[in-house]
N, C-alpha and C positions, 0 to 999 in steps of 0.2 A: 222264238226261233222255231222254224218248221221243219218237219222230219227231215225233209228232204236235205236240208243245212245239215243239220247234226253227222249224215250220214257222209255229206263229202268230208268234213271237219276230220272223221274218222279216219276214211280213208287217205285222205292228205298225209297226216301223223303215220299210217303206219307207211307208207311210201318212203318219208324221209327215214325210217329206222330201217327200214328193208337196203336203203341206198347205202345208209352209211356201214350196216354188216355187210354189203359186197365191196363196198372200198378195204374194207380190213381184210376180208379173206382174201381178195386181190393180194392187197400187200404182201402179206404171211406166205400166199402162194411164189410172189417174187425173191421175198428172202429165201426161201428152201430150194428156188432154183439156183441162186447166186450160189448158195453152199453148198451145192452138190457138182455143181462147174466148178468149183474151187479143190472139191475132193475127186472128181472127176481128174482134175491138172495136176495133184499130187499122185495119182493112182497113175498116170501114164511116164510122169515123171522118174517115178518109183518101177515102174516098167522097164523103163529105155534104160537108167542105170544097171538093174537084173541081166540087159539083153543084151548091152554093150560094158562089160567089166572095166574097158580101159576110160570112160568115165572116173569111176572111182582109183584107178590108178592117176590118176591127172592129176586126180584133187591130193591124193595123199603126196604124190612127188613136189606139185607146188607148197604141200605143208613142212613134207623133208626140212627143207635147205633153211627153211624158220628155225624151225628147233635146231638144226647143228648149227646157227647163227648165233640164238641164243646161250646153248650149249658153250659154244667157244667164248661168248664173252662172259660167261660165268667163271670159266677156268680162268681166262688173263684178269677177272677181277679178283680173283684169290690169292693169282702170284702175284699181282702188283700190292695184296693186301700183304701178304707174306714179305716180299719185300720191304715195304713201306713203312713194317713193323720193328725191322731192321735197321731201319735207315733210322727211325725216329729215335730207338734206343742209340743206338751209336750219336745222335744228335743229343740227348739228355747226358751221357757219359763227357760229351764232351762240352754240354755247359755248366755240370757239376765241375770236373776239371778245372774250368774256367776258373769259375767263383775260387774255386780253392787254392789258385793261383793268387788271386787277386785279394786272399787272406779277406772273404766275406764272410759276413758271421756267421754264425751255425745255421740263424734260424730265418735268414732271406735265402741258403741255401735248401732247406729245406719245405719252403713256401714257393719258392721259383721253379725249382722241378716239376714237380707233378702240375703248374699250369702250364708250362710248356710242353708237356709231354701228354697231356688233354686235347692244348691246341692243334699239334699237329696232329692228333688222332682224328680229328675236327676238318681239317683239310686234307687227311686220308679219305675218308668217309666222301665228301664233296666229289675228289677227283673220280673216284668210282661211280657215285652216281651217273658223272657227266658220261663214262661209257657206255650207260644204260639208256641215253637220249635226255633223261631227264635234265632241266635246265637249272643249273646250280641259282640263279637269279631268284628262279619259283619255287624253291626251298627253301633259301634263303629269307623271301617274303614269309614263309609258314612256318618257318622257325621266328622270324621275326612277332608273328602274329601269338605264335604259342609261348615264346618269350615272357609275352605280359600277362598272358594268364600263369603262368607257371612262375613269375616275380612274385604275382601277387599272393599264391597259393604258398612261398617259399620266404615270406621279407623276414624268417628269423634268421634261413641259412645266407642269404643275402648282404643281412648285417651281418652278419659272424665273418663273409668273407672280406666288405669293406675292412670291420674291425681288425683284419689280421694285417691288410694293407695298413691300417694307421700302426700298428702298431711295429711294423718293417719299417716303415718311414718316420716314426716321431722314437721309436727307441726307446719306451719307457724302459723295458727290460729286454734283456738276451738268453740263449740259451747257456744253461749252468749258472744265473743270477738266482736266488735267495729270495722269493717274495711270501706278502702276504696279502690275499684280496678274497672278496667272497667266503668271508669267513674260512678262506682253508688257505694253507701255507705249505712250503716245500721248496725244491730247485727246480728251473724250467727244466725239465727232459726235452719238450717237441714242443714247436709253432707250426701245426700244421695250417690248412687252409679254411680250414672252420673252427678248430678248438688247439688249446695248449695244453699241454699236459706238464706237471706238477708231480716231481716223485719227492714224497714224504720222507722223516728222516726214517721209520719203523718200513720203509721196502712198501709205501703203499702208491697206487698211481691214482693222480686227481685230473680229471679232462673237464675244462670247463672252456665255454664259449668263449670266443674271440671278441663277441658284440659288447659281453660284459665287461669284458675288461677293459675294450677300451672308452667304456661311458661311464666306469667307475672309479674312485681312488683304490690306490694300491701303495702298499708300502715293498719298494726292494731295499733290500739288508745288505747286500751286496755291491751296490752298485758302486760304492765308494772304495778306494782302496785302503781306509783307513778306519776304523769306528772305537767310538772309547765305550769303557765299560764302566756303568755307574753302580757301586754298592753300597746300601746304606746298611748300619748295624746296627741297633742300639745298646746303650749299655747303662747300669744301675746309677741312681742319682750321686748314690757316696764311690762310684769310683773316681781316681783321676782322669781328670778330662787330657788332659797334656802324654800322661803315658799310652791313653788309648792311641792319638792322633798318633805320638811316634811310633807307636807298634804299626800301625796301616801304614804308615809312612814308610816303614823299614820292608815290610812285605811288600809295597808296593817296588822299592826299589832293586828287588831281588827278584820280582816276579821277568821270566827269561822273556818272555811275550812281548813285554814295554817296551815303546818305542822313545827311545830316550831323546829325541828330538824334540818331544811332545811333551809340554806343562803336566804336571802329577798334581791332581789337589788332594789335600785332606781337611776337612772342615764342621764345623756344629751343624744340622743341615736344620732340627726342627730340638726345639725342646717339651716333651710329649709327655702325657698326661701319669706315664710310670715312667719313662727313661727317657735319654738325650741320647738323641739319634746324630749320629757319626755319617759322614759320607764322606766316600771314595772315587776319585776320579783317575782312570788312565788309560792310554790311548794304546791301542793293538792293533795289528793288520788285522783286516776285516776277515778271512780265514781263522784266523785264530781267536776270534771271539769269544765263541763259548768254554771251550779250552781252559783259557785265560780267565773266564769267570769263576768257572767251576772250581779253578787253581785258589784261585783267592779265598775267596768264600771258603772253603775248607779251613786253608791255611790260617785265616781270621780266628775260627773256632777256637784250633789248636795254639791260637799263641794269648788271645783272653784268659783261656783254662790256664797255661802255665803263669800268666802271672798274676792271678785271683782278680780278676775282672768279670763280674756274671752280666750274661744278659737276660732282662728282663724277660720273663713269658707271661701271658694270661692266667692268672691264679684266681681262684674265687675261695674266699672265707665262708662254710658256713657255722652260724652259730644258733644253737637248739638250747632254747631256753624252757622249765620247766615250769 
C-alpha cells in the first residue's frame, strides 16, 4: 500500500469518529433543552399560582367538599357500627332465649352463640364497606382467596371447629356429663367452638381440643342414669365362704343408694394364689356412685373385723440362716 492510501485510510476513520461525537453532543444538547422547557413550564406555572392566589383557592375548595364527604361517611359508619352492635347483641339475647325455651342443651347453646354473634359482625363489616364504594363481591373474592391460605395455615383450628360440630350433632357427651379421654377426666364445664373444658374433681380446669375428641374414644360415666358398683374382697382360705357371702349380702341390702329394682349379686369371683376373692355387685343411680362405693367398702372392713374374718395382705417371710 502507498502512502498516499495510508493517509486517506486515516483520515476516513477519524471523520467517522468526529461524526459520531457530533451526533452525541447534538443529543445531550437536545435533552438539556427539553429539561429546561420543562423547568422553564413549572417556573411560570409556579408564577401564575404566586400572582393569581385564587388558583390555589380553587384547588383547595374543590378539595373541601372531598374530605367533609369522606368525613361524613366516616361518622354514619361509626353510628351504623354502634348501632349494628346493638342490634346484634339484642339478636344473640334473643337466640340464647330461644334455645332456652326450646330446653337445648347447655353446650349447642353455648357453641351456637358466639357463631352467630361472629356472623353478624361479618355482615356488619360488609355493610360498611359498601358505604365506602368498595364492592362487597371484591372482598368477598379476597376473603375468599385468603380463606385458603389461612385454612391451610390453621387445619388444626379447623378441625377442632368441625370436631365440636360432630360432637353438637352425634352427642357423645353433654355439658355436666362425667367423662374420661386423653388421659384426663372430669365434668364437662364448656363446649366451646374449639376446645371443651373439663373441671376436675380437686377445682382444676382441663381445655382440650375439640378435633381430639372427636377422633378419639372416650369413656362418659354419666351418661347412663344408672351404673352398678363392682367390689371385689378377698378373704383368708380357712374362713367361711358362706358367712362372708351373707355379710356382703346383708350390707348390700342395707346399703340406702341400692336400687332395689336391680339384681344384687354376691359370688366366688377368682380363687387366688393366698385368698378367695369375693365380689359384689349392685346397681345405684349414676350420681351416687362413688358415694355408694365408698359406703361399702368401708362397711365391708368393719363387719369381717367383727366377726373374725381377715383378709389377706402381701406378707413376705424372711428367714436368716447361720
Amino acid at each position: 500500500m502507498q502512502v498516499s492510501e495510508v493517509y486517506a485510510a486515516v483520515f476516513a476513520a477519524a471523520g467517522d469518529g468526529v461524526k459520531n461525537a457530533a451526533d452525541s453532543a447534538v443529543n445531550e444538547i437536545a435533552n438539556a433543552t427539553e429539561t429546561m422547557e420543562t423547568f422553564a413550564a413549572a417556573k411560570e406555572n409556579l408564577q401564575e399560582m404566586a400572582e393569581n392566589p385564587g388558583l390555589i383557592r380553587s384547588w383547595l375548595e374543590g378539595l373541601v367538599p372531598d374530605l367533609l364527604n369522606f368525613a361524613f361517611q366516616v361518622v354514619i359508619a361509626m353510628l351504623i357500627y354502634a348501632v349494628g352492635s346493638r342490634v346484634i347483641r339484642l339478636i344473640v339475647k334473643m337466640v340464647w332465649r330461644s334455645m332456652e325455651r326450646s330446653n337445648a342443651d347447655e353446650g349447642v347453646k353455648q357453641f351456637v352463640t358466639p357463631v352467630v354473634k361472629y356472623s353478624l359482625y361479618v355482615i356488619l363489616v360488609f355493610f360498611i364497606m359498601g358505604l365506602f364504594g368498595i364492592a362487597t363481591t371484591s372482598a368477598v373474592a379476597v376473603l375468599g382467596s385468603a380463606g385458603v391460605a389461612v385454612g391451610l395455615a390453621l387445619q388444626g383450628s379447623l378441625s377442632n371447629f368441625a370436631g365440636g360440630v360432630l360432637i353438637l350433632v352425634l352427642k357423645p357427651f353433654k355439658v355436666g356429663d362425667y367423662i374420661i379421654a386423653e388421659g384426663c377426666e372430669g365434668s364437662v364445664a364448656e363446649i366451646s367452638i374449639f376446645y371443651t373444658k373439663l373441671l376436675t374433681g380437686d377445682n382444676r380446669m382441663i381445655v382440650i381440643p375439640n378435633g381430639n375428641l372427636s377422633n378419639s374414644s372416650l369413656t362418659n360415666a354419666t351418661s347412663m342414669d344408672k351404673r352398678r358398683v363392682d367390689i371385689t374382697v378377698g378373704i383368708a382360705y380357712e374362713a367361711d365362704i358362706r358367712t362372708a357371702k351373707d355379710i356382703l349380702m346383708k350390707l348390700a341390702a342395707e346399703e340406702p343408694a341400692r336400687l332395689t329394682e336391680e339384681e344384687t349379686l354376691v359370688f366366688v369371683n377368682e380363687l387366688g394364689a393366698s385368698s378367695v376373692e369375693l365380689g359384689l355387685r349392685v346397681w345405684v343411680a349414676a350420681e351416687e356412685y362413688w358415694t355408694a362405693k365408698w359406703r361399702l367398702t368401708e362397711n365391708i372392713k368393719y363387719a369381717f373385723d367383727e366377726h373374725g374374718i381377715s383378709i389377706p395382705y402381701q406378707q413376705i417371710d424372711v428367714q436368716i440362716r447361720q
